[in-house]
C-alpha positions, 0 to 999 in steps of 0.5 A, spaced: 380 291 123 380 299 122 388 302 122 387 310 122 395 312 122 400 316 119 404 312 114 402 303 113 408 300 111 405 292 109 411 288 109 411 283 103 410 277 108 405 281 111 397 282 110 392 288 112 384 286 111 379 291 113 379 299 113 385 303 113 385 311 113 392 313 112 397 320 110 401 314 106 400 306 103 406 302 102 403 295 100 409 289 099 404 284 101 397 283 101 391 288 102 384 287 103 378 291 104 378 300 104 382 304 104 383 312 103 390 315 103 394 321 100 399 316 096 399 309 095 405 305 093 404 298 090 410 294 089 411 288 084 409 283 090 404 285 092 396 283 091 391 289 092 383 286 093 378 292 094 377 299 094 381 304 094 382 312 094 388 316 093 391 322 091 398 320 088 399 313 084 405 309 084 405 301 082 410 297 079 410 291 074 407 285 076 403 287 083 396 284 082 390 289 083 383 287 084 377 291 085 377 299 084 382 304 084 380 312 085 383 318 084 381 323 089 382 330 087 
């Protein structure tokens, strides 16, 4: 589906595929799909799968990342 929020919080448990628009993403669990956003966060849980835009980059040790990760200046 299409999120367009403020904040997205996807719990370690928790999927999303589709296309998000977003201030801030805090992924612990499983993204698929496109997203923008101003600040990305990808915790040691989780897998990233798709295209993804940002501004600020955080992401620990161990998370899985697939497709592309853009910096938007």
């Amino acid at each position: 589906g299409q999120i367009q929020v403020n904040e997205l919080t996807i719990g370690s448990k928790g999927a999303v595929e589709g296309v998000v628009s977003c201030h801030s993403l805090h992924i612990k669990g499983k993204f698929a799909g496109t997203a923008i956003c101003n600040e990305l966060i990808v915790t040691s849980s989780a897998s990233v799968d798709g295209h993804v835009v940002y501004q600020t980059l955080s992401v620990q040790k161990g998370a899985s990342i697939k497709g592309e990760l853009l910096l938007d200046k």
